[in-house]
C-alpha positions as CSV (number, residue, x, y, z in Angstrom):
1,X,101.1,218.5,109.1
2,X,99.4,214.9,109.3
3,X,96.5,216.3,111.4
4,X,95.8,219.4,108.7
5,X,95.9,216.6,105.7
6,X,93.3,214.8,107.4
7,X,91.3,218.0,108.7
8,X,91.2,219.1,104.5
9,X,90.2,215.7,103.5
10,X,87.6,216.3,105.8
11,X,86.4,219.2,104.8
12,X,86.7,218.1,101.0
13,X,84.4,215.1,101.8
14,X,81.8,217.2,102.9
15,X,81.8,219.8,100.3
16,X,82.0,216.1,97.8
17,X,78.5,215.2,99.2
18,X,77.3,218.8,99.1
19,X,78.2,218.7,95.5
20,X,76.9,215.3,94.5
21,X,73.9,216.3,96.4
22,X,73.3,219.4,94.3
23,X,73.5,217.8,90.9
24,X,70.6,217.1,89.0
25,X,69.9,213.0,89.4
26,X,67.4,210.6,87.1
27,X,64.9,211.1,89.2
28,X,65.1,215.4,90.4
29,X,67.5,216.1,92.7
30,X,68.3,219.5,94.7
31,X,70.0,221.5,91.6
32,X,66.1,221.4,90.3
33,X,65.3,223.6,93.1
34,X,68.0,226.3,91.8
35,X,66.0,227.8,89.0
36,X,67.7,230.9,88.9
37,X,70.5,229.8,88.7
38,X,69.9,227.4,85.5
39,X,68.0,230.1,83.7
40,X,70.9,232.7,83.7
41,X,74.0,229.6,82.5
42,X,71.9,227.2,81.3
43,X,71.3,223.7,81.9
44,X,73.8,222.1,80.6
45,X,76.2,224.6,81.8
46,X,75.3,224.1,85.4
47,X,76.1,220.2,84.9
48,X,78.9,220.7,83.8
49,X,80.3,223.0,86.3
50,X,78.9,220.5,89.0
51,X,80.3,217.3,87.3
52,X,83.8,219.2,86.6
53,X,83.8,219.7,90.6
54,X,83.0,216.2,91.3
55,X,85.9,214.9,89.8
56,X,88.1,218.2,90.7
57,X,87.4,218.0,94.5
58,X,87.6,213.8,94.1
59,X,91.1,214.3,92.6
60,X,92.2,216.7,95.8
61,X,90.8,214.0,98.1
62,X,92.9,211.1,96.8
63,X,95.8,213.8,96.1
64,X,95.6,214.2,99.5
65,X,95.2,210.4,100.7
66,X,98.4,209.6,99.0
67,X,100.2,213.1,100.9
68,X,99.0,211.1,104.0
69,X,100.1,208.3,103.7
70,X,103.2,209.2,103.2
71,X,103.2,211.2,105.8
72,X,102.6,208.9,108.1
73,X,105.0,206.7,106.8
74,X,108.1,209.0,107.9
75,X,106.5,210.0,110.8
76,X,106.3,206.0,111.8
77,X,109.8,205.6,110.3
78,X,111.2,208.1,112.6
79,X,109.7,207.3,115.9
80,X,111.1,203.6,115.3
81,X,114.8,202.9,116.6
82,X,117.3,202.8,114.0
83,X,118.9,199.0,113.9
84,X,122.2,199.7,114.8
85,X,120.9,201.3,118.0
86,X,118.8,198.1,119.0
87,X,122.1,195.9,117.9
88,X,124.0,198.2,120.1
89,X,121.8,197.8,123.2
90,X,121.4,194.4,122.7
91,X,125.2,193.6,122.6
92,X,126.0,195.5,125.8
93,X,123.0,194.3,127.7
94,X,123.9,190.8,126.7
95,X,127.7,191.5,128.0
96,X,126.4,192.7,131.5
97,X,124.5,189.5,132.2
């Protein structure tokens, strides 16, 4: 579960740069290259589908940050003796000696 968090954060990165890439900066940017595309929604409208999926795929990313982190929490948590059984060993080891 850990390794397919960190395989869609991934993946979400990517399309995040793809994204930020497309929209239309100060100075141009790739989304002025899309013509067609502007012409049939409109400007505007193509910004704000662009800037709506910035934030939307930013969200899932730290969404699924936290989903790791905890995560790997439990999963550090469980690999870790309990105390009782490290009390236990160490009482019966100390005995033998």
């Amino acid at each position: 579960m850990f390794s397919l968090c960190v395989v869609l954060i991934i993946l979400a990165c990517v399309v995040l740069a793809f994204v930020v890439l497309i929209q239309n900066s100060k100075g141009g940017g790739l989304a002025s290259n899309f013509a067609s595309s502007n012409q049939i929604m409109g400007v505007r409208k193509t910004t704000d589908v662009l800037e709506k999926t910035t934030w939307s795929v930013a969200a899932f990313i730290m969404v699924l940050c936290f989903v790791c982190a905890f995560l790997s929490k439990n999963e550090v948590n469980s690999m870790r003796p309990q105390q009782n059984q490290v009390e236990q060993t160490q009482q019966t080891d100390g005995g033998e000696e």
